[in-house]
N, C-alpha and C positions, 0 to 999 in steps of 0.2 A: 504494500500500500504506500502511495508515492506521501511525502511530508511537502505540506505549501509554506513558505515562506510568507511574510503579507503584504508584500506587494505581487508577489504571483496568482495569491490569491486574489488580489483584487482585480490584475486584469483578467483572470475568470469570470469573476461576476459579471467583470464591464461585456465581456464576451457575450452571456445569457441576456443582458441588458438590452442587449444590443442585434438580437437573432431577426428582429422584424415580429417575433410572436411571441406571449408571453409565455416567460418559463417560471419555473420554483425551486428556488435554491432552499436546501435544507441545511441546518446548523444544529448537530446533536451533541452529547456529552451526558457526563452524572453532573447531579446538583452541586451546585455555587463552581463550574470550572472554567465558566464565565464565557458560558456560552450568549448570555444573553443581553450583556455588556458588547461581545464584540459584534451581536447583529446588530445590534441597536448603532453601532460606531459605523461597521459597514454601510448600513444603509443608509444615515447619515452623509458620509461621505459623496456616495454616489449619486445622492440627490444635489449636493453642493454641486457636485461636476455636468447636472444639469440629464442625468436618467431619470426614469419615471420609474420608480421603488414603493415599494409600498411593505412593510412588517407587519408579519399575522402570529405572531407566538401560538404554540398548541395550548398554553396556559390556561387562554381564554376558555377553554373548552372542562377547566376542574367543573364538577359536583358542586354545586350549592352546598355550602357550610352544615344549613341548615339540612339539606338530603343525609350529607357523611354525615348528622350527629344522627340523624333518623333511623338510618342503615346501620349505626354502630361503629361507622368506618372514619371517624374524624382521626383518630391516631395513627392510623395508615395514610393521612391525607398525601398523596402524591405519588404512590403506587396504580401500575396501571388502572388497574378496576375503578379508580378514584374519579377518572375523568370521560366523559363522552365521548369516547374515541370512534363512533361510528359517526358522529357528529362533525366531529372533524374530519373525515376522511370523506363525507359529503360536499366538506366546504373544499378542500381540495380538488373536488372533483369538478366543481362548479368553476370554480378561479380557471380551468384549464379549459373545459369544453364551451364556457357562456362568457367570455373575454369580453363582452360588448356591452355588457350588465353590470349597473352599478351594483355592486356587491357590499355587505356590511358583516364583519366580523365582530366576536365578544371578545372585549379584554380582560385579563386578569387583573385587579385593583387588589395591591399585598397589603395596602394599610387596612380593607375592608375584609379580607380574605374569604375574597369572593368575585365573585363576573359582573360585566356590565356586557348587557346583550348590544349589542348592535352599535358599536363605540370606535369602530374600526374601518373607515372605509375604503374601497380597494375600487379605484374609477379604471373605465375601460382603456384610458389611454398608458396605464400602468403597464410594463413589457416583461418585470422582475420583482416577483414574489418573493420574500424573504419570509421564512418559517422557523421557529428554533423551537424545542423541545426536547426531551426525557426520550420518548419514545418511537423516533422517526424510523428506526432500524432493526425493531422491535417488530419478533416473527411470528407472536402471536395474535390470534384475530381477536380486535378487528385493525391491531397496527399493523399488521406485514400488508396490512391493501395501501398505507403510505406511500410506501415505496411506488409505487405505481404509478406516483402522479409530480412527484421529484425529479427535475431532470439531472440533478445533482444533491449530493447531502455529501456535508464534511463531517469531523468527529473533531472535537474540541478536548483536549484536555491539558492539565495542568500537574506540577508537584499534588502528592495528592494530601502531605501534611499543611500546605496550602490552604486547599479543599476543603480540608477536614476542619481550618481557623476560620475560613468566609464562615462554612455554615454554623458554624457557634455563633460568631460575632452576629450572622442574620437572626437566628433565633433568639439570641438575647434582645438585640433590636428591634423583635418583635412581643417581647413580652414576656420572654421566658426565665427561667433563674438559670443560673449559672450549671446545675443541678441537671434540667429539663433540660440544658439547649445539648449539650453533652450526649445526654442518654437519645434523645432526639438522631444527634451528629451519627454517633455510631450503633443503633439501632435501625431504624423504618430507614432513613435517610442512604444508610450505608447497603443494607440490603436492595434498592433501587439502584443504587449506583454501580452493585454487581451486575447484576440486570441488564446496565446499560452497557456497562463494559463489554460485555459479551459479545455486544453488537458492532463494536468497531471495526472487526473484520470485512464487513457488507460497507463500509462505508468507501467514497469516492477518495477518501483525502482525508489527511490528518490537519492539523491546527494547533502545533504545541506554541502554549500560551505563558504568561509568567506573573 
């Protein structure tokens, strides 16, 4: 699996940006390895350089708060099962085959920890889809239908003692003790990140980050 440096990376994007049809670049990785920093930087960038970019995070697509405390599944929050993944792979579907349709995607809101429906939107004149999430290369259904609608997906990752300080210092930031953000870190958090790991063999491209 080839390693991108980031400016190679970028004129890949600029490449998909640039095909005359819209494409979907995907950005995967385990939590905090900052995958969602460098979409956000990426498509930032490209837009400065005057592409038509648009960011869809899979995020948007978690479980209502209130569904995972229903279901039991609030402690798990961020494991596959966690999030509408046929949902998503809908919206995928639609961004590729209805390009001429305004389209509205939900975002993730971490202060609220929870969705905001239809907060995203994605106009036809848009050529490059930018997507990042957990489970883009993930080969069970309903994520392995992902893959299908990705003309490209990289794999992001990082030191994973790194890793393992974002996601405390995010959980504590969010509300946790020092106690919880820990057992959070190397518990659910870290079991998902196996997960993910797994999957970086399938992916286009590496992204080591720092």
């Amino acid at each position: 699996m080839q390693t991108l440096d980031s400016a190679t990376a970028y004129d890949r994007a600029v490449d998909l940006a640039t095909k005359g049809r819209r494409s979907i670049l995907g950005i995967t990785g385990a939590p905090a390895a900052g995958k969602s920093t460098y979409a956000e930087q990426l498509t930032a960038k490209l837009i400065a350089d005057g592409h038509r970019v648009a960011l869809v995070p899979m995020d948007g697509y978690h479980l209502a708060q209130s569904v995972l405390e229903d279901l039991g599944l609030a402690e798990v929050k961020g494991a596959p099962h966690t999030f509408d993944g046929y949902g998503f792979v809908a919206l995928l579907k639609r961004l590729k085959e209805a390009p001429d349709e305004q389209i509205w995607a939900p975002r993730f809101e971490r202060g609220l920890e929870d969705s905001i429906a239809a907060s995203i939107g994605i106009a036809p004149d848009v050529m490059l889809v930018v997507t990042e999430g957990n489970y883009l290369l993930f080969d069970e259904m309903p994520w392995a239908a992902v893959r299908t609608w990705l003309d490209h997906c990289w794999y992001v990752e990082v030191p994973e003692q790194l890793r393992h300080d974002r996601l405390e210092a995010r959980h504590r930031r969010y509300g946790r003790s020092p106690e919880e953000a820990r057992e959070r870190t190397f518990g659910t958090d870290e079991h998902n990140a196996r997960l993910i790991a797994a999957t970086a063999p399938a992916a286009d491209a590496v992204i080591q980050l720092s």
